[in-house]
Each structure stands twice: as structure tokens, then as C-alpha cells.
C-alpha positions, 0 to 999 in steps of 0.5 A: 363310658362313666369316665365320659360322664363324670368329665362332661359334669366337671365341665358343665360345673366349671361353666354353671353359674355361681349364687350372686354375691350377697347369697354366697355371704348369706349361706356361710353366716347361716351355717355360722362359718367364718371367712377364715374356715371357709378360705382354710377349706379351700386352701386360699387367702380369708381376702379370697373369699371376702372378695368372692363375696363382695363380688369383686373377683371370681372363683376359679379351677380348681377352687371353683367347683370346691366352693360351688360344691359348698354353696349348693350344699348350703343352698340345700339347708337353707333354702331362700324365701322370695324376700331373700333371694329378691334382696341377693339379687338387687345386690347382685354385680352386674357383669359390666362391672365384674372384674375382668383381665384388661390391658390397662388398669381399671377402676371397678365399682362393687356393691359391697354394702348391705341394702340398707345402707345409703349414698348420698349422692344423685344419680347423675353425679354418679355419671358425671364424675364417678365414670369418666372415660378411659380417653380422659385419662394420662397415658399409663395412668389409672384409668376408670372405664368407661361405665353406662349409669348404673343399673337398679340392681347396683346402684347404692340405694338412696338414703338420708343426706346425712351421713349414710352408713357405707359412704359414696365413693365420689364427692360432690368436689370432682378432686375428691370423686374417689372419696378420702381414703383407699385401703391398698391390697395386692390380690392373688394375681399380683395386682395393686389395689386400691378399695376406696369406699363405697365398693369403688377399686382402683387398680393401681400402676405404682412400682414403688413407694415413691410412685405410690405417693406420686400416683396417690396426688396426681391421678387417685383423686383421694382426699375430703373437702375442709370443714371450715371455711378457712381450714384445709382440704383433707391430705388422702390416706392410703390404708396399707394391708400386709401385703401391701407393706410387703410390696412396697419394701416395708417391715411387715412389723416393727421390732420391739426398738421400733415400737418403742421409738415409734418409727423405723430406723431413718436409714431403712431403704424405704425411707431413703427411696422418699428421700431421693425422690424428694419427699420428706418426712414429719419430726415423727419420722415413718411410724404407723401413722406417716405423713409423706409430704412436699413444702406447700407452693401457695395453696398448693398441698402434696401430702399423703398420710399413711396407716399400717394396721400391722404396725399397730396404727388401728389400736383394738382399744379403740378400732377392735378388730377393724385392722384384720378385716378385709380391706373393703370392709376396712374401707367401708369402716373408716369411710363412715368414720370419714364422712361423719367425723374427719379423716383420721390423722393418727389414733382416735385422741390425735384425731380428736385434736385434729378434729378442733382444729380443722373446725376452728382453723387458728389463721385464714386468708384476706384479700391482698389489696395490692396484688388482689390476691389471697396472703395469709392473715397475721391475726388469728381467726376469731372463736380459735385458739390462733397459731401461737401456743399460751402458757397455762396459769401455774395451778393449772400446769402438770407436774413438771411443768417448767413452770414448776421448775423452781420447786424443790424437788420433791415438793408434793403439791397440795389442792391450794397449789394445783387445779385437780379436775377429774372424773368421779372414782368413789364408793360406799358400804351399803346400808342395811335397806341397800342389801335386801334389795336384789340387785344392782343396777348400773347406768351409764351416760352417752357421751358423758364428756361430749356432753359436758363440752356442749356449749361450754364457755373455755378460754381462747387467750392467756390467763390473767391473775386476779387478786379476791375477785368476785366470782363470775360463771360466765368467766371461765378460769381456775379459782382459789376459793374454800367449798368446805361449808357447802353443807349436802344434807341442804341444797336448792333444787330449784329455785327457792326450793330446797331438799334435805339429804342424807348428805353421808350417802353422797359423794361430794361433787367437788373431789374426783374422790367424793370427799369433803373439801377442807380449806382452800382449793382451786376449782375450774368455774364450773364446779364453782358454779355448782356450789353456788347452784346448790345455794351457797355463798363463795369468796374466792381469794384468787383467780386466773381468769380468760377474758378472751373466751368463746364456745370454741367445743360447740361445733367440735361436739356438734360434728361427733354427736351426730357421728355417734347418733348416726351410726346408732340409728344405723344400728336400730337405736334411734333418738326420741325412742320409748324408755322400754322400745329404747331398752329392747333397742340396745339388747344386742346393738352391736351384733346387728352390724359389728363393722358400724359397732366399731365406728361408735367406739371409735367416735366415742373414743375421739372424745375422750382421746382428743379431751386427754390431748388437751394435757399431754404428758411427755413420752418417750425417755430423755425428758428431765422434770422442768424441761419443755415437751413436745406438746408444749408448743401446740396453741391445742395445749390447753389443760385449762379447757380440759380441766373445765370439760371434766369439771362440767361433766362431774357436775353434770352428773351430780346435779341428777343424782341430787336430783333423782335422791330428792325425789325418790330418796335412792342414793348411788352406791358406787359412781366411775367416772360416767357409770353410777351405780344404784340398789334396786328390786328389779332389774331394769333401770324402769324399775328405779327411774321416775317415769310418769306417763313416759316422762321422766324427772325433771333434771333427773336421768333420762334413758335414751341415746342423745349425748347426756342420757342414759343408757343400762349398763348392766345389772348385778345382784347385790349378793354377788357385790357383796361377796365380791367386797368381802373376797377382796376385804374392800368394803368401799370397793367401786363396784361401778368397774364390773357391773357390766359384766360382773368379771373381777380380777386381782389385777382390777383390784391391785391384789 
């Protein structure tokens, strides 16, 4: 008889209703499991139980009643107050979209999202282009079912219209309902699947890698609207897991001949399949960012972008971990990233020149009076840099340059021969004051380089050689003056006031090293303006000048702006903050959401990367000092633009260390690149910074999350600065590298 009982109970827990999806995730991260540790308990894939929890699957026996077990043992240490059960249940999938066996393929909307997260679209767009029927499908085609509106327990809750944290599936464009991208998976069954953002699964038909691309175009109705009028519509890409790879033919990683060369061999199968099929392959063949494209009929596009995290297309410098998650968190992570920057085109920096253009599109369309058609205009369009790549002038071109080609061979040149525009690197002993002080406090500003490009004035055309022209700060160019007078110990402040300083506790802002110019130098126009700024005269001798210029950088800083301030006040960092409320915000950011953490750094990331694009370097082997690369023949080749930016930025951040040093009398002690590093007593940046009343100094530093302010970087005691200096016997060591987190290494320090 006890073998009847324990059978009947086996079979009532096979049948018992499990906890809804959010309860489930809510239970392992009170008991601080993780994905891996419970899927290796229950023998199943970590993607297994990441779908359990996103609601997208169901558990089955025998697994099942191991993982019912689970949650009923979790469920009895962590009981969940009305609050919490309130908010599982509003996330609760209901069971018209649970995922059931059909015999035709169905899409299946998931609220994977956490409550507070936003979608920015209304309800009856929902109905109209999310859900259309199965009978409004092609036979054998990936179809949506047919689905009512959906319920208040699995709508996304409404949010603000910009840009919200786990973006919507659909568009307000009915070719892209299913947003613009999909991270492609084959599930425990055997399935293909295509998780979109915003929680939406495609189930998708495609044997092969052809039919992948087919299907992609033709019926997933993925891809992002342009961003400028005349630009071009978003391609779709398709995010493909390691299991993805693995059904499709693909390597699940590339050799190290492969790595290097940055594609798989041309004669792969899987290459050979897209050839048959007639589809081709951009010059830098099939890497981990491969484009599969037809030649375009008109306006007509067809082209797919492809990203393999296992071939490293996701670098962990700039995406973290984003490339092990489970493919909705991945889509959910490069949805946001979407919806707010662009959809990515390759790493962060091609992303980030990318991201220029598609914003000042170089041709646009005009209206054929003839045929009353569209031709494509054979002038570019106004505020871009045109379809056309302008040599740069020969300071501003880097070693190698073919400019160059006629220098002897190992001709060093000096600044009178080349523009040398880069970020602070510099570093002080400490005074006798400095070391009975406690500690070191670093600060660190937002966006640094964003910032230094908002509302810059770059060059859109070729330079033009100047022989002793009289200095302008409107013209933007490169210039051949002597900033060796500019004398730190007096500047102008404002206007007619001026500061003494002790200018041998300062760093001069016209060399990345901090040094005091001798002779004659070329400077970008910004750093010449601030010689002038500071009260003093300049002569230039030479000048390359661009008299066809424009704010080409503003709408490019605009769009990644509110990308980063977004996605901070998703993370409870909000603009406009109190300096302290700002500071008690910033403790533990990226804990609060480390999905959204990564999307910041990826945005921060496109900065920098897309500013280094502008002076691409030759890579690969084969290239000879002297000889043309690549890069060379893109019209976003533009060192010159670069070169101002970084100019800018250094300036910028001088300017407030000259001001916070006439006013308070404190001197950095160490600054890199956008980090400057001060002595203090205590341990906030409030116990140094002028506040008064909550104001800051005019000009000063300013704490706060807007591009351009300042943020704390980390506190260190003077003792261990000092001990550090001493164990390396470098008295000037920048200090600045470490204050973060004080870790030193012999290999930070060449030793």
C-alpha cells in the first residue's frame, strides 16, 4: 500500500502548478544561485532554466519534480510578502502564450522584462502589427498566432517614450514589427529560435544558412528604421548562440589562422552554400561580424548582418559577459543598445563611425524631373563629409602615411613636423602639505570625450595651407604657432580678472605629457584658443585651415548622450541629482541591473572606439611604410576631426583644474586622460569641491551624471600613493591608473 501512496503523490507533483516565472527567479537569487548551479543540479542545459524562468518553456519529468522540489524548499526560506507575490504574478505568462507543441511554427510573446522596465508603444499597436493572423501568413512560413490583446498581467508596463529599458518587440514601422535584431538558439527539442526583444520568439523554419538569410528578409520582419532622412534603413541581425552555429555548419570557434585573418577560410562549406545561393560576402569575408548581402535593385536592400559571440564578436572589454547570457537576456541587452544608439555594425568603434554616418548620410535623393522619380544626387549632402574620402594635411597624417613616403626612412618627426594631439598622461611628486593630508581622491569626468565633441566646429572639406595667417577659433585646422611664452603662474580666469598660480604644480595643457612647449609646435584650434583664453597673444607662422566646416559631431553626441543618461536613470542615476543623493546613487550602480551596466559601457565604448576610427592604423601584415591602407579610402578617415575632439577635451579639463586652483588653491597631483586626481582630508570629492548652497564653482567641477561633470572615481590613502611610488622607485608615477581600486601590477608599471 505505501508504494500506492508515494505513486499517487508522484503523480499529483507531476501535474501541481509550478511558481510563476518571476517567483522562480526570485527564489534562486535569494539563495544566491546561479543559472549554471541550478541547471548542473538538475542535469540540463543553464539556457534550460533561464527559459523556465523567463517563462518561455516549461519543465518537464523527470526534471520537473526535481526542480519543484527546489522551489518549494526555496519557497519555505523565503517566504513572499504581498508586494512580491503581487509583482510575480503581474509577470506571470498567461497560458495563451505559454509555449505549446503546434504543427506550424509560432511566434510566442514572453514577458522576460523585469516590472519596471518600459515599452513604448500603445496598445492598439500591439494588436494591430504584433499579432496578425496565422491565414495572413505565406504557406510554411513562420507565422504568429493569432493572439487576443494582451492581458494586464503581460502587457510591458507603459513608460517614458524615450528610449525604454527592455525595448518593444514591434515598431512603429509595420516592416520592422519584430524589432531589429533576434539572438538565434536551437532549444532542448531540436527548434530554432529567434528571440527578439522585448520577450517576442520567433520559431524559426530555416534548414540552412542560405534559407536563414532567406527567411530573415523575407518573412522575420527584422531591421530598424534609418536615422536621418536620407540615410538608410537598419539591415536585421541575427545573433547566433553556439548552438546556433553548430546547426548552420559553422565552427563553433575559429582557429588561431583564423582569428588572426579575421574570417574563416573562403572555401568553408558554409561560405560555398551562400555562394551557390547567390549571396555575397563584404571584402572582409565571413568573420564574427559578417554581412550576407545581394546587389541592391534601386532602393531595394537585402542584406543581413551576422554576430558570433563564440568567435569573439562581443569583446568582454567593451560587452562584459553580454556573449555567455542566455539569448533573451542577449537580446534584451543589444535591443536597448538598438533602440538608443544604433543597431550594432561590428565592435563598439565601427559602431561608433557607423553611427556619424547614418546620422549625416554623405548622398541623398532628388526628385528626377524627368521621369518624376528619385536619382541618387551627385553632390553630397550639406553638414557630411560626402561620399568622397580628403587627404589630410602632412602634420596631421600618421607615421606611414603616403604622404610621408618621401622621408628618409628613419626620420623621427618632431612637433614642428606633426600635430600631436592627445590625452593628459602627467604626474607630480607631492608637496610636504599633499602628504599630511590622508588621502587621494580621484574624479572622473562623464563622457569626457563626448562631451569635448558637443558642439565642436570640424572640418567637412580638404585643408587649405595658410601662409602667417591671423589666428581665428571659429576656423578649425591645425596651426604652426610657439605656446612657449604662455607663462601658468598668470592667467585670465574671466574676463578682466586674472589668477596668480603656482604654475610648477600644474601641468601645461598644451602637451599630453604636461610639459612646457619649447619652440614652435602644431596645435588643433582648440588648444590654441585656450592660449588665448588664458590672455595670451599668438602668432601662428602656418596654418592648414577648412573653410568648409560645420557641427558635424553635434547630432552624433546628442544620440549617445541620451543613450548613456538613459540607461543611468534606468539604473537609479538620474540628472539634476543633489551632489550627495548623486553620490549615494552611484554606490552600487552597476549591481542594480548588470544587463543595463553593460549596455553603458558599450555606449561609452562607442565614443572612444568611433573617435579612435577617425585615425585608423594599418593592421594586418603585408603593409609597407608609405603605402595606402584600408582605411584610407573611407571620406570618415579624418584625423584632423579626432585630433580637435581630443584637443578640446584636454582643454576642457584644464580649464576646471585652473579653475577649482584659483579658487581653492588645490593642485591635481596625478590627472590620465579624464581622471585628475587631488589630496584631500577626507574622503568624498564633498570634502574638496566648493559647494555653496549646493552650487558648485562656476567653471569648476561639478558632480553629477550629464556628460562633461564629474563622477568619484575612488579614494586611496596618501600612505599607500606614496608607498606605491617608493616600491616601483617612481616618484612621478600617474597615480591616477589605480586610484580606482588601488591594484598595481609590475606589468602597469613596465617593471
Amino acid at each position: 500500500m505505501p508504494e500506492l501512496f508515494d505513486a499517487v503523490d508522484a503523480l499529483v507533483a507531476s501535474r501541481s502548478a509550478l511558481p510563476p516565472p518571476a517567483e522562480r527567479k526570485r527564489l534562486r537569487a535569494a539563495h544566491g544561485l546561479t543559472l549554471d548551479e541550478v541547471a548542473e543540479a538538475l542535469q540540463v542545459r543553464r539556457a534550460t532554466v533561464s527559459g523556465w524562468e523567463a517563462g518561455k518553456t516549461e519543465p518537464r519529468p523527470p526534471e520537473r519534480d526535481a526542480y519543484a522540489r527546489l522551489l518549494a524548499k526555496l519557497a519555505e526560506l523565503y517566504p513572499a510578502d504581498s508586494n512580491s507575490a503581487a509583482a510575480a504574478e503581474d509577470t506571470a505568462v498567461p497560458k495563451t502564450f505559454a509555449h505549446v507543441p503546434a504543427p506550424v511554427p509560432e511566434a510566442r510573446l514572453v514577458s522576460t522584462a523585469p516590472a519596471s522596465e518600459a515599452a513604448d508603444m500603445t496598445a492598439e499597436h500591439n494588436t494591430q502589427t504584433r499579432f496578425t493572423t496565422n491565414a495572413a501568413a505565406p504557406e510554411g512560413a513562420s507565422r504568429p498566432v493569432a493572439m487576443p490583446r494582451p492581458s494586464s498581467t503581460s502587457r510591458r508596463p507603459a513608460g517614458r517614450k524615450a528610449a525604454p529599458a527592455n525595448t518593444p518587440a514591434g515598431s512603429a514601422d509595420p516592416r520592422f514589427v519584430n524589432g531589429p535584431l533576434a539572438v538565434v538558439d536551437v532549444d532542448d527539442d531540436g527548434q530554432v529560435l529567434a528571440h527578439c526583444v522585448g520577450g517576442l520568439v520567433l520559431d524559426v523554419p530555416a534548414k540552412s544558412l542560405p534559407s536563414l538569410v532567406d527567411w530573415t528578409l523575407k518573412e522575420a520582419r527584422l531591421g530598424q528604421p534609418k536615422l536621418s532622412g536620407p540615410g538608410k534603413d537598419a539591415d536585421p541581425l541575427l545573433v547566433l548562440t553556439q548552438a546556433a552555429v553548430e546547426r548552420y555548419g559553422l565552427p563553433v570557434a575559429l582557429t588561431e589562422e583564423e582569428r588572426l585573418a579575421g574570417r574563416i577560410p573562403e572555401g568553408h562549406k558554409a561560405v560555398k552554400q551562400l555562394a551557390r545561393a547567390e549571396w555575397k560576402l563584404t571584402k572582409r569575408g565571413f568573420g564574427p561580424w559578417a554581412r550576407i548581402y545581394r546587389p541592391a535593385k534601386g532602393s531595394e536592400r537585402a542584406c543581413v548582418q551576422l554576430c558570433i559571440p563564440s568567435w569573439h564578436a562581443l569583446d568582454s572589454r567593451h560587452w562584459g559577459g553580454a556573449g555567455q547570457l542566455a539569448p533573451a537576456e542577449l537580446a534584451r541587452i543589444l535591443g536597448v543598445f538598438a533602440s538608443r544608439v544604433m543597431t550594432p555594425r561590428g565592435s563598439t568603434a565601427v559602431t561608433g563611425l557607423e553611427l556619424m554616418t547614418a546620422l549625416h548620410p554623405p548622398t541623398h535623393a532628388v526628385r528626377d524631373e524627368a521621369t518624376g522619380g528619385f536619382r541618387k544626387s551627385e553632390t553630397k549632402t550639406p553638414g557630411s563629409l560626402g561620399e568622397d574620402p580628403v587627404d589630410c594635411a602632412p602634420c596631421e597624417a600618421p607615421d606611414g602615411h603616403p604622404l610621408l613616403k618621401d622621408l628618409p626612412r628613419f626620420h623621427v618627426r618632431g612637433p614642428g613636423e606633426k600635430l600631436f594631439e592627445e590625452a593628459f598622461d602627467w604626474a607630480r611628486p607631492l608637496t610636504d602639505a599633499e602628504c599630511m593630508r590622508r588621502n587621494l581622491v580621484g574624479l572622473d569626468v562623464n563622457m569626457a570625450f563626448a562631451a569635448g565633441a558637443n558642439g565642436l566646429v570640424v572640418g567637412l572639406g580638404e585643408p587649405t595651407r595658410v601662409k602667417a595667417p591671423v589666428f581665428d577659433a571659429k576656423l578649425p585646422g591645425s596651426w604652426l604657432v610657439d605656446l612657449s611664452h604662455v607663462d601658468l603662474s598668470r592667467v585670465k580666469v574671466a574676463k578682466d580678472k586674472w589668477a596668480e598660480l603656482d604654475a610648477s604644480l600644474l601641468p601645461s595643457p598644451f602637451t599630453p605629457k604636461g610639459e612646457r612647449p619649447e619652440g614652435s609646435a602644431w596645435y588643433a584650434t582648440p588648444t590654441v584658443a585656450y592660449a588665448v583664453e588664458l590672455g595670451y597673444e599668438v602668432r601662428p607662422m602656418e596654418a592648414w585651415v577648412r573653410y568648409e566646416n560645420g557641427r558635424y559631431l553635434d547630432g552624433w553626441y546628442n544620440r549617445l548622450r541620451d543613450a548613456f543618461l538613459a540607461t543611468m536613470a534606468d539604473l537609479g542615476v538620474h540628472a539634476d541629482m543633489a551632489p550627495a543623493d548623486f553620490l549615494a546613487a552611484m554606490d552600487g550602480w552597476r549591481g542594480r541591473d548588470p544587463q543595463l551596466a553593460i549596455v553603458v559601457d558599450a555606449v561609452k565604448a562607442t565614443v572612444k572606439g568611433g573617435l579612435g576610427k577617425l585615425r585608423e592604423r594599418p593592421r594586418g601584415e603585408g603593409w609597407k611604410p608609405g603605402e595606402p591602407w584600408r582605411a584610407l579610402s573611407r571620406p570618415t578617415w579624418r584625423p584632423d576631426i579626432r585630433a580637435a575632439v581630443i584637443s578640446r577635451t584636454r582643454t576642457n579639463l584644464h580649464r576646471k583644474i585652473v579653475k577649482h586652483a584659483a579658487f581653492t588653491g588645490q593642485y591635481p597631483v596625478a590627472i590620465l586622460s579624464d581622471c585628475v586626481v587631488y589630496a584631500a582630508d577626507g574622503e568624498s570629492p564633498l570634502d574638496f569641491l566648493p559647494y555653496r548652497d549646493g552650487k558648485p564653482l562656476p567653471g569648476g567641477f561639478k558632480l553629477g551624471i550629464n556628460p562633461g561633470l564629474v563622477k568619484h572615481e575612488g579614494t586611496q590613502t596618501v600612505l599607500w600613493g606614496e608607498e606605491v611610488r617608493e616600491r616601483f622607485n617612481a616618484p612621478e608615477l600617474n597615480l591616477a591608473r589605480y586610484i580606482k581600486d588601488g591594484t598595481v601590477t609590475d606589468q602597469d608599471t613596465g617593471e
